[in-house]
N, C-alpha and C positions, 0 to 999 in steps of 0.2 A: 504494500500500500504506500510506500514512502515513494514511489516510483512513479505513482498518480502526480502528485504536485506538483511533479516536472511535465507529466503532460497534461497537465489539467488543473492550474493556477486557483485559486480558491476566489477570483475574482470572475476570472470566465463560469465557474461552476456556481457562484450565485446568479451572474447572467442568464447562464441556462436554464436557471431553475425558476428563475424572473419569468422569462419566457414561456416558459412549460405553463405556468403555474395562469397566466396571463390569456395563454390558449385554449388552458380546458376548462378556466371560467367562462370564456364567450362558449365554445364548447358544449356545454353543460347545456346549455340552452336549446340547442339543437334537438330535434329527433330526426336518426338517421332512417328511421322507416316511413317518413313522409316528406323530408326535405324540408321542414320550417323550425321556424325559432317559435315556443312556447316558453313568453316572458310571464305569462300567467299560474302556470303552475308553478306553488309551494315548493313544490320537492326540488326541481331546479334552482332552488334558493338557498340548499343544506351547504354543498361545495362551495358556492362562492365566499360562503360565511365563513369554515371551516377553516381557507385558505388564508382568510386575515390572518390568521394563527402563524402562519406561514410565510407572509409578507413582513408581517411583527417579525419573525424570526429571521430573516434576510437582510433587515435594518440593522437588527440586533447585534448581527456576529458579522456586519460589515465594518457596525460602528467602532465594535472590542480589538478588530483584528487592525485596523486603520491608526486605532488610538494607541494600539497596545496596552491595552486594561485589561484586570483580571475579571474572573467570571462572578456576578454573583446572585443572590438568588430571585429575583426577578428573570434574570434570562435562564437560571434553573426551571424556574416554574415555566418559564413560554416552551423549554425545548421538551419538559416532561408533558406538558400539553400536547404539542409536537406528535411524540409517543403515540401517543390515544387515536391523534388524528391519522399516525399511521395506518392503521385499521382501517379508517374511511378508502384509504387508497386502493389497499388492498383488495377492498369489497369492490372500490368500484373497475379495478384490473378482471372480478369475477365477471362482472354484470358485463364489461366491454368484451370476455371470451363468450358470454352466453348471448350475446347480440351478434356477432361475431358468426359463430355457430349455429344460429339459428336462419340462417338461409336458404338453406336444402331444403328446411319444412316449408316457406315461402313460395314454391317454386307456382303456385296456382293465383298469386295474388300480383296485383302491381307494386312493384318494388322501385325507387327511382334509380336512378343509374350511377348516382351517388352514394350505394349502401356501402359496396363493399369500400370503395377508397377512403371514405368516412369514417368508418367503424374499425379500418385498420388504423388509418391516424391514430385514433382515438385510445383505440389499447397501446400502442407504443407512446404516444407519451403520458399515459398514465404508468404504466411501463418503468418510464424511466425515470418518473416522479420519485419515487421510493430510493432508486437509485442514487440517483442527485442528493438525496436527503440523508440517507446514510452516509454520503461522504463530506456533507456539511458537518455532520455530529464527529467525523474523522477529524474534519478540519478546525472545529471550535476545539478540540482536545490538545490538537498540536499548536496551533496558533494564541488560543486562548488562555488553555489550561485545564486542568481537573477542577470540580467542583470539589475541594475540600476547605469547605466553610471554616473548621475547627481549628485549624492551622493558621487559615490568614485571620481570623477572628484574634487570635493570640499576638500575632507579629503583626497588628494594628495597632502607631501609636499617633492618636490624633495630634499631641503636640508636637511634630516637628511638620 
């Protein structure tokens, strides 16, 4: 992994994940089984919300890594957030194989001609979300630091 940094700068890798993250919110809104944007449904409101989480955390370990500050527990709490939201990804890498996947049963219905290029996007950079994201939490460890509160809690001396 120390082999990443050099091809993969932890400034290009929040860019990319800027990106990624930027695409499957417009995205999100989509449906690839009729070709329109439903700004109306709820449920396409879960991701974009989610990713604030995620946008916070791109700010966050751009500004630690920039400044050269240590970690502390505010950006502990957004990355253990973070965490959780993994799962959302996760789930929605399921949902983009079973969309995905579900075309052969299609085969009697009007499909637009936009499914399958659509719906591959769409799993590759959900794809790669997860990816990019693990190696932000690489990079806040090596750049930043470990979260060991107890330690710099001790070797903080407010008067100098």
């Amino acid at each position: 992994m120390k082999y990443v940094s050099k091809i993969l700068p932890w400034k290009t890798n929040i860019l990319i994940t800027l990106v990624i993250l930027l695409a499957l919110n417009i995205l999100n809104f989509y449906g690839v089984y009729t070709n329109r944007f439903y700004f109306l449904k709820p449920d396409n409101y879960i991701f974009p919300l989610l990713s604030t989480v995620h946008f916070l955390y791109l700010y966050v370990i751009w500004f630690k890594i920039k400044e050269d500050e240590l970690p502390d527990p505010k950006m502990r709490n957004i990355e253990y957030a973070l965490y959780a939201i993994m799962v959302v990804y996760i789930f929605k890498i399921y949902d983009s194989v079973l969309t995905l996947t579900s075309f052969p049963e299609l085969v009697g219905h009007v499909i637009p001609p936009t499914f399958k290029p659509m719906a591959l996007l769409m799993l590759v950079l959900y794809s790669l979300l997860p990816i990019f994201t693990i190696s932000l939490f690489w990079y806040r460890r090596n750049y930043v630091g470990h979260y060991n509160f107890e330690d710099y809690n001790n070797n903080l001396n407010i008067w100098q």
